[in-house]
N, C-alpha and C positions, 0 to 999 in steps of 0.2 A: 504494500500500500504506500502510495509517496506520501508527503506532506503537503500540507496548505501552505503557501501561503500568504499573508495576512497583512493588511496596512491598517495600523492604530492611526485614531486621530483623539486628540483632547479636547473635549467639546465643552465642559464644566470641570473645576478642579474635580471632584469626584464621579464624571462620567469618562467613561471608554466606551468606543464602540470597534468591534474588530469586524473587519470584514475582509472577505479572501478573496485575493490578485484576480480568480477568475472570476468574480462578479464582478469586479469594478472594470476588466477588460472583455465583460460579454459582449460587446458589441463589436468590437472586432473579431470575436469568437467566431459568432453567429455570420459575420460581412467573409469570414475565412471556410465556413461551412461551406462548400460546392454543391455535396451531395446531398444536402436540403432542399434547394434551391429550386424550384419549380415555374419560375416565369422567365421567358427568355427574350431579350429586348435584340431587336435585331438593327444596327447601326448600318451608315454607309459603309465599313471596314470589319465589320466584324460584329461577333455576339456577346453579350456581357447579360448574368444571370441576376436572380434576387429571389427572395423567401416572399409568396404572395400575401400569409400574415403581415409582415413586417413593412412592406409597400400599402396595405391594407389598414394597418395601424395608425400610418403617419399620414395619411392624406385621402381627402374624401374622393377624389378625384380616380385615385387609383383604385379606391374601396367599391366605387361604383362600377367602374369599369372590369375589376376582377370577380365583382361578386352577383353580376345580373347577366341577362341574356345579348347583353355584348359578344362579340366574338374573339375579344380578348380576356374574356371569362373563361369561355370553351377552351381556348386553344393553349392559351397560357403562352399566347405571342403580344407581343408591343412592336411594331413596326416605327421606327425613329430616325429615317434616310438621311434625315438634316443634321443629324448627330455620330461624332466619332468611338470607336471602342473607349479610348481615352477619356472623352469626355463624358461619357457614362458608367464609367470605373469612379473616375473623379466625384461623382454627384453621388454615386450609390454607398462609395465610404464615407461621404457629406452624412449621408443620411444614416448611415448605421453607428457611425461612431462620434456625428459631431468633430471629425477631425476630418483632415486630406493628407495623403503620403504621397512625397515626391516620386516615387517609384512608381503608381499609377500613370505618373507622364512618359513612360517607357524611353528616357532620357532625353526627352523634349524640354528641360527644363529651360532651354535659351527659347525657349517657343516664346513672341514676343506676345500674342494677347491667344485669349479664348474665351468662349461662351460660355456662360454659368445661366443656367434656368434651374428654379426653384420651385416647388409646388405653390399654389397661391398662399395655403395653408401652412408654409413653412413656420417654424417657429425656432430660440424667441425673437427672431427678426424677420419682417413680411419678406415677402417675393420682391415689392416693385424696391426692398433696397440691395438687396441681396444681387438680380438677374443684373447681366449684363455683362459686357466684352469689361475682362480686367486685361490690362496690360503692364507690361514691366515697369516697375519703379526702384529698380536700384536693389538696393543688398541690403539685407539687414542679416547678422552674425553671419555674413561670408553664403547664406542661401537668396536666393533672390526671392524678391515681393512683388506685390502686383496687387494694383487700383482699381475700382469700376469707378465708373461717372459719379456714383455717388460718394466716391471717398472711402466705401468701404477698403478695408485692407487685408490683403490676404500675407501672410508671411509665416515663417517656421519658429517654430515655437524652443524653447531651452533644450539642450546635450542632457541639462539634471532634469528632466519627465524622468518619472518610472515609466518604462516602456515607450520613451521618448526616443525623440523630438520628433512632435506634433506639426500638422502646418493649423494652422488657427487663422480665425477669420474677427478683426476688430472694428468697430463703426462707431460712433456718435450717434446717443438717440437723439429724440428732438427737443427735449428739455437742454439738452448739455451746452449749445451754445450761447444759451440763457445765460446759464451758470455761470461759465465762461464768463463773460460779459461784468455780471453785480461783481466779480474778484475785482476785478479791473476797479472798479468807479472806486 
C-alpha cells in the first residue's frame, strides 16, 4: 500500500485541516484520464477528448447539447473546424484545472497570438473578459506572457507551486480601478 500524501494548512491557531496531494490535484487527474473520456471534439488538425460529466458540469451550453436529442448527444462528436488541437488542449486544461501548461502548445510557445473562447458561463470571470486573440507581451521569470484587448494577463506562475509552475491567468475586476484611483487623491 503506498502512502498519502498530505498538505496541512493552518486555518485557526487550533484548527488543521489535512488533505491528500491527490484531491487537491484531481483535476489534473481527471484532465490526464484518457480512458474516461467519452466526447470527442474534432478540430481542423486533429482530435482532442473530455469527460461528458465534466463538460456537463461547467457549462449549460454543453449540458444541453450532450444531454438532449442533439446529435452531439448521440454521437458524442463536437465538430470545431475553426479551432486547432492546441487550442482545444489549451481551453480543456482551462477548464479542468483552472490552470494552462506550456507543453499543450507542443513548443509553439514563440507563437505570437491565439484565440481563447470561453463558455459564456465561465467562471469567476465572464467570457466577454476572458475571449479573445492574447498576444505576446514580453517575459515574465524568463517564460513569456500574453495580453487580450482586455488587459487580461496570461503568464507562468512560480518554480515553488507544489506540482508547479502553473500558467495563471490575472485581470482587474471592475471595482479595482476605482480603488486604484481614492489611493491616489
Amino acid at each position: 500500500m503506498s502512502a498519502v500524501k498530505t498538505q496541512t494548512w493552518e486555518l485557526e491557531e487550533q484548527t488543521r485541516v489535512e488533505m491528500s496531494r491527490e484531491y487537491l490535484n484531481f483535476g489534473e487527474s481527471l484532465f490526464a484520464d484518457d480512458e474516461g473520456k467519452d466526447v470527442h471534439f474534432h478540430a481542423k488538425d486533429g482530435t482532442a477528448t473530455a469527460h461528458s460529466c465534466v463538460l456537463r458540469a461547467v457549462s449549460t451550453v454543453f449540458r444541453q447539447m450532450l444531454s438532449g436529442e442533439m446529435s452531439e448527444g448521440r454521437s458524442k462528436k463536437i465538430e470545431l473546424p475553426d479551432m486547432t488541437r492546441a487550442e482545444l488542449v489549451f481551453f480543456l486544461r482551462l477548464l479542468y484545472t483552472g490552470q494552462v501548461d506550456e507543453v499543450d502548445w507542443g513548443g509553439n510557445c514563440g507563437t505570437p497570438s491565439f484565440q481563447v473562447t470561453v463558455p459564456e458561463d465561465a467562471e469567476p470571470a465572464n467570457a466577454s473578459l476572458l475571449n479573445g486573440i492574447y498576444t505576446a507581451a514580453g517575459t515574465f521569470r524568463g517564460a513569456p506572457k500574453f495580453l487580450n484587448s482586455n488587459q487580461v494577463l496570461l503568464y507562468r506562475g512560480s518554480d515553488d507551486e507544489s506540482g508547479g509552475p502553473y500558467w495563471k491567468l490575472s485581470w482587474k475586476e471592475d471595482g479595482d480601478e476605482e480603488d486604484d484611483e481614492d489611493e491616489e487623491e
